[in-house]
C-alpha positions in Angstrom: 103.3 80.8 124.3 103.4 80.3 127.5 102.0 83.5 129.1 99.0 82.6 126.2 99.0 78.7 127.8 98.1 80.7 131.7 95.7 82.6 129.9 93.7 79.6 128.4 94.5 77.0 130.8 94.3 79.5 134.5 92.4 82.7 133.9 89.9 81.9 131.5 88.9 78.6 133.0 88.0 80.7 136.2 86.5 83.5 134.7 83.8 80.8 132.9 83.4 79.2 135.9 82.7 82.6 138.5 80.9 84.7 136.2 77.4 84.9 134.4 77.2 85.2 130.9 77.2 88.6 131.0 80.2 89.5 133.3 81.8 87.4 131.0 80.8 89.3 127.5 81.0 92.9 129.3 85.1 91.7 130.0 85.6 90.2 126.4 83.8 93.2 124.8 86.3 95.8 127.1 89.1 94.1 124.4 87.2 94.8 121.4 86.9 98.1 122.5 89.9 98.9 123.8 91.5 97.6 120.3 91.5 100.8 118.4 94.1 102.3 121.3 96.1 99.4 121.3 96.0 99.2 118.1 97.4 102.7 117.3 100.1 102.3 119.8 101.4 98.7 118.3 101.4 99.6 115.4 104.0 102.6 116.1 105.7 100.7 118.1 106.3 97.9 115.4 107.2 100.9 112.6 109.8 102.6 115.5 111.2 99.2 116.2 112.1 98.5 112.7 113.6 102.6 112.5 115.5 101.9 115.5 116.7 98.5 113.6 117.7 100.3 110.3 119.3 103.3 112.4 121.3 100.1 114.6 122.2 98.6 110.8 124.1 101.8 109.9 121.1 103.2 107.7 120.7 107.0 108.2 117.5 107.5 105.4 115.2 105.6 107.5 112.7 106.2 104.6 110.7 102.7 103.7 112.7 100.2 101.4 110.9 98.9 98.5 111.8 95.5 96.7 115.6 95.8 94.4 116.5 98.7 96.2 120.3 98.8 97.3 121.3 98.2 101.0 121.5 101.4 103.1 124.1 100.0 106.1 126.7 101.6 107.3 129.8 100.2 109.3 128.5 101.4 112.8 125.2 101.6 114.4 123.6 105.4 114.9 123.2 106.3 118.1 122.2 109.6 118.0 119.6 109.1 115.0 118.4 106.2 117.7 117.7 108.2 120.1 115.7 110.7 117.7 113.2 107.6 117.2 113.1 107.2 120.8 112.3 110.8 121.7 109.5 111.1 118.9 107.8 107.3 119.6 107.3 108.9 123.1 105.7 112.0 121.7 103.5 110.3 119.1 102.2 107.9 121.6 101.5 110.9 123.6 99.0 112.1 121.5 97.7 108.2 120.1 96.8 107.6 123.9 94.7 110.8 123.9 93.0 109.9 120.6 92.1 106.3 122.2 90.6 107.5 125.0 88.3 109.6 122.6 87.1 106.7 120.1 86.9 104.3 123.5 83.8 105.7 125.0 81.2 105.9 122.5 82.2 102.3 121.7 81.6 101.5 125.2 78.2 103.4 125.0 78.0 101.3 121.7 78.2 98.0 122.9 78.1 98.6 127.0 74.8 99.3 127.4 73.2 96.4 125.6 70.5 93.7 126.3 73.5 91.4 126.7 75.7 93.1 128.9 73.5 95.4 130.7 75.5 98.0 131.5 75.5 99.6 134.9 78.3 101.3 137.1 80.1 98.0 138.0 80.5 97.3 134.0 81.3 100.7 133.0 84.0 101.7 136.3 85.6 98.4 135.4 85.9 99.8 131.3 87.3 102.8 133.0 89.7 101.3 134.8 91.2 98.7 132.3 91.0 102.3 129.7 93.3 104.1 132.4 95.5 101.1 132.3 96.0 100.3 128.9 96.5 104.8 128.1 99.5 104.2 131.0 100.8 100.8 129.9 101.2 103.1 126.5 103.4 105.4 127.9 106.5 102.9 128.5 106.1 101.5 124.5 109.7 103.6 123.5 111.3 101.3 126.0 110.0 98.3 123.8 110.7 99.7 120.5 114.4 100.4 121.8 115.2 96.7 123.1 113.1 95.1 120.0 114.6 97.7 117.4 118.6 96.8 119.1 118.1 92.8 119.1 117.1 92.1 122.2 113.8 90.2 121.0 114.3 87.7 123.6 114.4 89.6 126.3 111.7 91.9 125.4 109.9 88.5 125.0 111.0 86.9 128.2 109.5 90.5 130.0 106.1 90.3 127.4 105.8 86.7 128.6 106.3 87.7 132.5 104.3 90.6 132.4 101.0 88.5 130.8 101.6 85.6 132.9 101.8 87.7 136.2 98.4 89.5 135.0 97.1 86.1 134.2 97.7 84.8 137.8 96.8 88.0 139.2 93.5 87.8 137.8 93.2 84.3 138.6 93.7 84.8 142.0 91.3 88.3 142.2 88.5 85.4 140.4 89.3 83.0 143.2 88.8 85.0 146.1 85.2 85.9 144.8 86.3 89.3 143.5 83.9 91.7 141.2 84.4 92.6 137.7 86.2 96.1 139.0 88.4 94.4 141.5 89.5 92.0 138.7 90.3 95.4 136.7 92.2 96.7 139.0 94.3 94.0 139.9 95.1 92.6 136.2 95.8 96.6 135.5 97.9 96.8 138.4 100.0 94.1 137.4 100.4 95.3 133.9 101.7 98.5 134.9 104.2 97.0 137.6 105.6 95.0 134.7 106.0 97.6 131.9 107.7 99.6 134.6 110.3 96.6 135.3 110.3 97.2 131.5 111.6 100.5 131.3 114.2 99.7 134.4 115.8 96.8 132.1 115.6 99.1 129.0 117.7 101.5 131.0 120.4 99.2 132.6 120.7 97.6 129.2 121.3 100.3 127.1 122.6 102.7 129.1 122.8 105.6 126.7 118.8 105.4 126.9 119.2 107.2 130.2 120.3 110.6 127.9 117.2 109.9 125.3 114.5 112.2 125.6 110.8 110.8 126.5 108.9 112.9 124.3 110.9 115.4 121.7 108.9 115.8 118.5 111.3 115.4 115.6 110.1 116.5 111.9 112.0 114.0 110.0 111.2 110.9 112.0 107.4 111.5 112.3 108.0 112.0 108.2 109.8 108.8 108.1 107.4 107.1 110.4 103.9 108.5 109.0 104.0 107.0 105.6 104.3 103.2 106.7 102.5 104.1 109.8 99.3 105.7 108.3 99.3 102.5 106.0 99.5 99.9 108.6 97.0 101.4 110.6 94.2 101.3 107.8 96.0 97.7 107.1 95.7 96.9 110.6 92.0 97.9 111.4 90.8 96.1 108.1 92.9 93.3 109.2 91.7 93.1 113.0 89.0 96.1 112.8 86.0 94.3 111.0 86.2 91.8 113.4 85.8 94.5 116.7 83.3 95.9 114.9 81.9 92.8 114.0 81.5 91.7 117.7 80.3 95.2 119.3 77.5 95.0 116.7 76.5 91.5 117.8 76.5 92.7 121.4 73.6 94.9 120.2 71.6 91.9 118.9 72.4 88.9 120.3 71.1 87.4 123.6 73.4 87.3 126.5 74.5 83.5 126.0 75.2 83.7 122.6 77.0 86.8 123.0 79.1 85.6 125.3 79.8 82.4 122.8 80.8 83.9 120.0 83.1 86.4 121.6 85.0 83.0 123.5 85.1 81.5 120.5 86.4 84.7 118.8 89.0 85.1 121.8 90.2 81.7 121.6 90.9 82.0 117.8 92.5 85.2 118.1 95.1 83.5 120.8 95.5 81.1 118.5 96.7 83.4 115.5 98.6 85.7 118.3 100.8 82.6 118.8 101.1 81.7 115.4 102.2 85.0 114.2 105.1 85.2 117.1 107.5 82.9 115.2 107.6 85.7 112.2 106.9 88.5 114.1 109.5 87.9 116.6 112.6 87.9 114.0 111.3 91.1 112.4 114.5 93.0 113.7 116.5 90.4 112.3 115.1 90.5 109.2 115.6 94.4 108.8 119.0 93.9 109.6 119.5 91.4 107.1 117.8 93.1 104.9 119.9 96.6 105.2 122.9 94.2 104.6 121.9 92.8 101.6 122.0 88.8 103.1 119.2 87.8 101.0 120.6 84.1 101.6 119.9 84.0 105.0 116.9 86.1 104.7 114.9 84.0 102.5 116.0 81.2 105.0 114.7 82.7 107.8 111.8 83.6 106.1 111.2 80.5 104.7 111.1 78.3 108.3 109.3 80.7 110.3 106.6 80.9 107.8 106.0 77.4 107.8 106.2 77.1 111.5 103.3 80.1 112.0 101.6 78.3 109.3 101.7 74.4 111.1 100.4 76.7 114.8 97.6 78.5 113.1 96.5 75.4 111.9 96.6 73.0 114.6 95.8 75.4 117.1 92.4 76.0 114.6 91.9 72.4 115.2 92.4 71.7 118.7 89.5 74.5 119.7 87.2 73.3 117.0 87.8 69.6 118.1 87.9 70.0 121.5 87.0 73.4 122.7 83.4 72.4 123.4 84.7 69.3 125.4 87.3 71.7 127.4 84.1 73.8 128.8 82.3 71.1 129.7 85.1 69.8 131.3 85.2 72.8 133.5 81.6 73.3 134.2 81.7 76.9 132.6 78.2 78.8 132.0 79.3 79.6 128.5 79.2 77.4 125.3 80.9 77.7 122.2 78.4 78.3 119.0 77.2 75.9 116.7 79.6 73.6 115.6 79.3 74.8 111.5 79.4 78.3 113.0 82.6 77.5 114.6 84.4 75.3 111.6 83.7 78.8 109.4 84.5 80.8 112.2 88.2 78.8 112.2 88.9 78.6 108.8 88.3 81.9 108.1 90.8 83.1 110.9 93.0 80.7 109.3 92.8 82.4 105.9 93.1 86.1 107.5 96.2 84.7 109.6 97.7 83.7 106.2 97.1 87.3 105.6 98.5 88.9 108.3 101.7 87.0 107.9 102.3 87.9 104.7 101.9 91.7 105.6 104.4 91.3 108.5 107.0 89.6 105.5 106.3 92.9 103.4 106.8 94.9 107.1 110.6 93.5 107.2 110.9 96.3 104.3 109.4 99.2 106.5 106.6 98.7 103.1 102.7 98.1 103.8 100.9 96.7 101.0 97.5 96.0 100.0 95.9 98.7 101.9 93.9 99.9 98.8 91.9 96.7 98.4 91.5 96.1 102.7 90.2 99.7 102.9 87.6 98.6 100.8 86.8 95.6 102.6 86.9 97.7 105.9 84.0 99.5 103.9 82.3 96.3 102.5 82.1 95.1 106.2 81.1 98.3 108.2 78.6 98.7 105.9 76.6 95.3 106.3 77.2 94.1 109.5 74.4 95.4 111.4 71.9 94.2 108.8 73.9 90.3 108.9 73.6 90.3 112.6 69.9 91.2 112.8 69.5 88.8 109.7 72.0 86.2 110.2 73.3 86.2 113.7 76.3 85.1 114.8 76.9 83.3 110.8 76.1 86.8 109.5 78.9 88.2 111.8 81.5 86.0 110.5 80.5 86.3 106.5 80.2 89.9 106.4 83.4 90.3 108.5 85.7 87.8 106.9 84.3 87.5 103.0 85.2 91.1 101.9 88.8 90.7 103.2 89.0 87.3 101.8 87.6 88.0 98.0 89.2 91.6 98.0 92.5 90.9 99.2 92.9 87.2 99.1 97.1 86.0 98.3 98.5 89.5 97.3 100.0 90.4 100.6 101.9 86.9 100.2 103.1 87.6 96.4 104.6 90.9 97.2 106.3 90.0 100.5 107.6 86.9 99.0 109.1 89.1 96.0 110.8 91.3 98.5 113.1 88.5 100.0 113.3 87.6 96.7 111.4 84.2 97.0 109.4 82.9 93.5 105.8 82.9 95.4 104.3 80.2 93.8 107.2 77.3 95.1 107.1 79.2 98.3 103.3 78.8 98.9 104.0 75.3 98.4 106.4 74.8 100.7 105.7 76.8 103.6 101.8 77.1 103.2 99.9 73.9 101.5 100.7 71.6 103.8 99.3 73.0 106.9 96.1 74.3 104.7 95.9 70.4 104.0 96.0 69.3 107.4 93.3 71.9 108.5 91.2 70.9 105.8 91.1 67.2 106.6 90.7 68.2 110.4 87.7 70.4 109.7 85.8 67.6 107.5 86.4 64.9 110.4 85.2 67.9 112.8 81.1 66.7 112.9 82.2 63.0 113.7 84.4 64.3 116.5 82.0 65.8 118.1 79.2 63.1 118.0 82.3 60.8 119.1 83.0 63.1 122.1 78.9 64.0 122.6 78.9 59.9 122.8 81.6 59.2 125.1 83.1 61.8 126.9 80.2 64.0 127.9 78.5 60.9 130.3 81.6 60.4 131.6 82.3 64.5 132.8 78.1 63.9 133.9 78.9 61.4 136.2 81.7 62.7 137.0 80.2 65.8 138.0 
């Protein structure tokens, strides 16, 4: 949280404040783009970790494990089937990085060279150089999966967290000094890459028997155990995350520059919001296989239970606190930028809320090495791709959030939660209630009192940041 608290409170407040509306959209659009390699690798590198967790539980069928099937741990962890997974996460994100680079630059064609952003060699040297960081940040993702996949969450946190917030100042400091958008490039790059190569020197003082694992070794059995689940959560994943991109490369294409550059702040504050949110669950993942391969289902639905709850309370509140007062908070800071329409941005929230609920519930059904639902998000994937561009020329930014959120919403809706709360063995329905209505009833009121907020704060606190000013 608090490499996500620099971000929001250092970086971005600088970036809004330096840079025109479309500096600004060209560097939130190089995420969306960028997604579909990061994507790919984080997703293997979630499915390794939970191998590498099984394999450290004494399993040695690191197939998936479906709901009532007997434990698989052994007495002892296995090493040597450990540093199989290693060997083949390195070779598989080998060949991912490759196939990012690929999809990466006809997006950035896509969306690049647009009304909005405009395109030219400063925008498109500065895509190339975040692309080269993000395909060598890929390479040092086995080190990860090892410390996640062996317990040491905290520390592969603690390095996450040092890593972002070193970035964040970094690029702070590149904004301050009146740097361009490819000096800003190179130094947040730079300082990614320094860090996931402090990364891989922990990994390897650590665990010393990491130092005999090979890099890249393409092993049969593991890619078999790893494609099923991994196949799944990558269609999971791009309906989950993917309409979304697409949603926002195909407003680039439409929209003017300023309201462009709104909707993808607003965008990137939400999806901060549901990245912090989801950290309380996806943290204890590990855990949670190991328990699992145990047969603890006590503690398990426990654990479950709590950190549930506790993703549920951030996603809402932090919902809240931009729709309250993210309009305020720009002001504030005299950026060029301005949040969309306040209805625009209630929907917008609320129906990241919904698909956070989601995405929780998939990372529940994860703890099993099982992905569910990817049936009925492929088809919302479909749904989506297939009427964006026509709601974005027809509905602008309103038509981008209902033709990206509604299919995923109406086609998938609470079955991720039913089957991941069957798997730890908790009755769904008393479970929703406990870990998920009360935060849905807190959001609700704070989204109806949302219009009289903001007359409150148009009233009072925007004369007093005038004269301030």
């Amino acid at each position: 949280m608090g490499a996500q608290s620099v971000r929001l409170v250092v970086f971005l407040p600088l970036l809004l404040r330096r840079y025109d509306e479309s500096e600004v959209a060209a560097w939130l659009l190089f995420g969306s783009i960028l997604f579909v390699g990061a994507m790919l690798a984080e997703q293997a590198a979630l499915v390794g970790s939970r191998l590498v967790a099984m394999a450290m539980g004494g399993a040695t069928d690191l197939a998936p494990t479906r709901a009532g099937e007997a434990p698989r741990g052994g007495d002892a962890p296995r090493w040597p089937l450990v540093g199989r997974v290693f060997g083949a996460m390195g070779a598989l994100n080998l060949a991912l990085a490759l196939a990012a680079v690929v999809v990466a630059i006809p997006l950035g064609i896509a969306s690049l060279d647009t009304d909005a952003v405009g395109g030219g060699t400063v925008v498109w040297t500065s895509f190339l150089v975040m692309l080269a960081g993000e395909t060598g940040r890929q390479s040092t993702l086995p080190h990860f999966v090892l410390l996640r996949g062996t317990g040491r969450v905290a520390l592969v946190n603690r390095w996450s967290a040092v890593i972002a917030i070193g970035s964040a100042l970094a690029g702070a400091g590149a904004v301050v000094v009146g740097a361009d958008l490819v000096a800003l490039a190179v130094v947040v790059q730079t300082a990614n890459l320094a860090g996931a190569g402090c990364v891989v020197a922990v990994a390897r003082r650590v665990e010393p028997r990491s130092r005999e694992f090979p890099w890249f070794a393409w092993d049969g059995e593991v890619l078999r155990w790893t494609a099923g689940p991994y196949l799944r959560s990558i269609v999971q994943s791009l309906a989950n995350r993917g309409a979304l991109k697409l949603g926002t490369i195909v407003y680039a294409r439409h929209g003017s520059p300023a309201e462009v550059a709104g909707f993808l702040l607003a965008v990137r504050l939400f999806e901060t919001v549901a990245q912090v949110a989801l950290a309380p669950l996806s943290s204890h993942v590990p855990h949670l296989v190991r328990l699992l391969a145990r047969g603890d289902a006590a503690e398990l639905r426990a654990r479950v239970g709590r950190q549930f709850r506790l993703s549920q309370v951030l996603q809402a509140v932090g919902v809240l606190a931009v729709v309250l007062f993210g309009g305020v908070a720009l002001e504030a800071i005299g950026s060029a930028v301005e949040l969309p329409h306040a209805a625009v941005l209630c929907l917008l929230g609320a129906a990241f809320a919904f698909v956070a609920f989601i995405r929780q519930s998939l990372v529940v059904s994860l703890v099993g090495n099982h992905v569910v639902a990817v049936e009925r998000m492929s088809i919302a994937l479909a749904v989506s791709a297939a009427i964006c561009s026509w709601a974005a020329r027809t509905g602008g930014d309103l038509g981008v959030v209902l033709a990206v959120f509604a299919p995923q919403i109406v086609l998938v809706h609470g079955l991720p939660f039913t089957l991941g709360a069957r798997l730890v063995g908790l009755p769904p329905a008393p479970f929703f209630r406990r870990a998920v209505m009360p935060a849905w009833i807190l959001l609700a009121i704070g989204l109806a009192v949302a219009a009289p907020v903001h007359r409150a704060l148009g009233t009072f606190v925007s004369p007093l940041l005038a004269r301030g000013s």
